[in-house]
N, C-alpha and C positions, 0 to 999 in steps of 0.2 A: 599451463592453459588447462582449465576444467575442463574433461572429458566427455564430448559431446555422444549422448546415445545414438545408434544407429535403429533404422527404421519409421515410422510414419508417427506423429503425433495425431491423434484421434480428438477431431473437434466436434464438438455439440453445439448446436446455435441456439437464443432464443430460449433456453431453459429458462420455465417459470422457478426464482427464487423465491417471490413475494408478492404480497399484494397494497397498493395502497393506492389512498384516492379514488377506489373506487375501479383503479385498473391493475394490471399483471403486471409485475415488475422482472424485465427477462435479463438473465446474465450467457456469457458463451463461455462455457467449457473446453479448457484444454485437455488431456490425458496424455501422461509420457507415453513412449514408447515400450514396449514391454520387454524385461532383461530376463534369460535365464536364472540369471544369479539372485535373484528377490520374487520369485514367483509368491503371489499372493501378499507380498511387504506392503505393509501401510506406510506409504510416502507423505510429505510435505506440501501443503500447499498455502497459496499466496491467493488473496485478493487482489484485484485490481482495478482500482479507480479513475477513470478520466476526469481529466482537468476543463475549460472551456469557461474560463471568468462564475461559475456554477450557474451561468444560464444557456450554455451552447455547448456543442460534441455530443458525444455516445459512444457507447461502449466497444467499438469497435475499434477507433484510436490508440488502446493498447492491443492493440490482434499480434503486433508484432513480438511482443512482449511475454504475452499468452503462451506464441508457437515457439518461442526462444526458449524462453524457461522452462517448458515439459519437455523439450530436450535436453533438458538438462536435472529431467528425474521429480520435476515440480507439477501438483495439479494448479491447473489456473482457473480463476474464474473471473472475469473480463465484467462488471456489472454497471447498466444503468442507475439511476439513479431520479429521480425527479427536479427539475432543473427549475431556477428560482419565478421563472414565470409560470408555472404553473404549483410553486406551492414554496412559502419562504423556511428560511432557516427557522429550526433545524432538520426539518423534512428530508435533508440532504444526510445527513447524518445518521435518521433514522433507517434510510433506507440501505446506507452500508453497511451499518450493525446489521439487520435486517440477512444481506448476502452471507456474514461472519458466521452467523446464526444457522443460517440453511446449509455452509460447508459443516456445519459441527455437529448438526444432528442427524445429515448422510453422509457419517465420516464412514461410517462401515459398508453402503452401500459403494462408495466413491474411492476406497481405499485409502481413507485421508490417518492419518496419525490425527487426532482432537487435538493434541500439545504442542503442534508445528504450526498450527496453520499464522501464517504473516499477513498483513496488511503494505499494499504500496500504492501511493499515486502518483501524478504530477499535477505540477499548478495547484488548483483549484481542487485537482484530488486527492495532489501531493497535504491541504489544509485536513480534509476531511480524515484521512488516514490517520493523520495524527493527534487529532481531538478523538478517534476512536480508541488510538493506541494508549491515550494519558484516562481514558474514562468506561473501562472495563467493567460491567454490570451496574452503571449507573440507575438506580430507575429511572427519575424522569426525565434521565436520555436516551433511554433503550426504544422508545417508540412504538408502535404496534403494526411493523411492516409485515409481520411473520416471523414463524418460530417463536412462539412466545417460551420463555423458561430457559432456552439456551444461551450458554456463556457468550459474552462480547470479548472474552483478555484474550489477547494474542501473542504469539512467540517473539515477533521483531518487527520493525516497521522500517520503510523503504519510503522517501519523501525527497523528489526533484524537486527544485524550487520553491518551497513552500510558503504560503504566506504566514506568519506565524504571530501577528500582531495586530488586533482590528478595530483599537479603538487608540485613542491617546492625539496623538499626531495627523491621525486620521478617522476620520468620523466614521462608524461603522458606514453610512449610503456614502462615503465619499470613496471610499478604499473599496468595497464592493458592494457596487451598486447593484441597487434590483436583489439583492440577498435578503436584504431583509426589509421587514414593514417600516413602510415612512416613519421618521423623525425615531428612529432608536434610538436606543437609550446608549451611553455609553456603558452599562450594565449588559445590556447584550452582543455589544463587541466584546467584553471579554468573557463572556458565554462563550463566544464564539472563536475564542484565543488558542490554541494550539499551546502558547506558552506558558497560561495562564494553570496548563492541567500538568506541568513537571514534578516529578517528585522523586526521591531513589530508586522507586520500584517499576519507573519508566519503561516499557518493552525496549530492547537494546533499538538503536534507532543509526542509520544510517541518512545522512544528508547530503546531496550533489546539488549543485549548482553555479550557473558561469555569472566569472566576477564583471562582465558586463551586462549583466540583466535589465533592461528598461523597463520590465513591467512590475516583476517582486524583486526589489532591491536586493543586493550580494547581505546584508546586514540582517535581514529574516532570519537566514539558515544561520548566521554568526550568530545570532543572541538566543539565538533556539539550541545551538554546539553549547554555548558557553552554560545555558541555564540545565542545562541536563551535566556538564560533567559538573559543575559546584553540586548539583544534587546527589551526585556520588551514583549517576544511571550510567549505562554505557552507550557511548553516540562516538561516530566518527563523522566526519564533513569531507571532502571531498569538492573544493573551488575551481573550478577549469578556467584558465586563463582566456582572457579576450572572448568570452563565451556568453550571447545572449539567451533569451528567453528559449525554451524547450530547443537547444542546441543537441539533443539526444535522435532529433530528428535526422539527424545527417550519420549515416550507417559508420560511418569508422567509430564514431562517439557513442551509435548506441552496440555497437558489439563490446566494446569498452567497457559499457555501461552495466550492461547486463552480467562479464564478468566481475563488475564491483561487486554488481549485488552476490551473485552465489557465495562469491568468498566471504564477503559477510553473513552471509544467511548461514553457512557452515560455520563460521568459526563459532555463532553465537547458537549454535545447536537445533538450527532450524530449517537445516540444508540436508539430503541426500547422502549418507553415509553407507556406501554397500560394500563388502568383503574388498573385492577387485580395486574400488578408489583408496581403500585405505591401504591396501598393501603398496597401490601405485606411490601412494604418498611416502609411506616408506621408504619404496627405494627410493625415491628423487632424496630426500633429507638424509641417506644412509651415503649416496653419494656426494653430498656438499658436507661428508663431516669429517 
């Protein structure tokens, strides 16, 4: 079991990241707790996206997620984002580059490491995350939400049920509606494809999802596993039996959940590394040998 810190996680609410449409785009801050053993270390952090079909929720939705993971040695940052009624794809996208962007140019004020920081969402954030994680300094996807000049590439992505397919089978307004302007193009559903951006050099990508999903079929995350390992990226998947749509809801599944992630986020070099876990680790592997 990954070693949970002791003491208080320090939240910030409402931090202005960016600006667009004219308004202030505010995300909420987590900060670990503070260890003896790394005074001043530059830690890891994680973006984090909400889901809500990308015209509903806010960024509060991962709160739980936030205070889980900076116990566990991670900065979070929890962001909104502009939701399809009030500004279509990829305005959505813009604006979480946008958050990438504002972690990486107050890496030092934030104590972030610049070469950790990850990307994660679910649903509908679970999509966005991973069209960010496949399109790292794209220009004209990077958008002008703020932080102009700073990188978009990220260490690893984290992606609950993601949609990863948006045109073909399903017509981009059919599959999500309200995302985009009337009668698109099938050109901008695979704009707008997750799958469509795989390649070797993929951020390592971790996928959960339950094989009874009614909203984004169990077959997303499979064709999004399958097209990352033929590209020779690193992705692991993760199917929860008899499990529908945001199943992460339910506390035994997301305590579960959240140590998926660490062990991923550590094995792939973008997790909390201090003296104390590694010597723990040590001993537990000196004892099973």
């Amino acid at each position: 079991m990954p070693e949970l810190r002791e003491g208080r996680v320090r939240i910030e609410d409402a931090v202005v990241f960016g600006n667009a449409g004219g308004r202030a785009l505010c995300g909420d801050l987590f900060h670990p707790p503070e260890t003896a053993d790394e005074p001043g270390a530059a830690r890891p952090a994680i973006l984090l996206i909400h889901g809500g079909a990308w015209a509903r929720g806010d960024r509060t939705q991962l709160r739980g997620y936030g205070i889980a993971l900076a116990r566990r040695g991670y900065v979070c940052m929890a962001i909104e984002y502009r939701l399809s009624g009030e500004k279509k794809w990829p305005a959505q996208l813009h604006d979480a580059k946008a958050g990438l962007r504002y972690l990486r140019t107050r890496s030092a004020e934030l104590r972030i490491d610049p070469t950790q920081i990850s990307v994660s969402g679910n649903s509908a954030g679970a999509h966005i995350a991973l069209v960010l994680a496949g399109t790292p300094n794209v220009s004209e996807l990077e958008g002008d939400s703020g932080h102009a000049g700073a990188g978009t590439q990220c260490a690893a992505c984290v992606a609950f049920y993601p949609p990863t397919k948006l045109y073909g089978d399903h017509p981009p307004n059919a599959y999500a509606p309200g995302l985009f302007e009337a009668n698109a193009s099938e050109a901008v559903g695979r704009q707008a494809s997750p799958i469509e951006y795989v390649h070797k050099d993929f951020p390592a990508t971790l996928l959960i999802h339950g094989n009874r999903d009614q909203l984004v079929p169990p077959q997303a995350s499979l064709s999004m596993y399958d097209a990352l390992i033929s590209a020779g990226a690193a992705a692991e998947l993760h199917m929860y039996e008899g499990m529908p749509h945001g199943f992460d809801a339910s506390r035994a599944y997301f305590r579960q959940c959240v140590d998926v992630m660490q062990l991923f986020l550590d094995r792939h070099g973008s997790g909390p590394r201090t003296s104390a876990g590694q010597a723990a680790d040590a001993t537990v592997l000196a004892g099973q040998s």
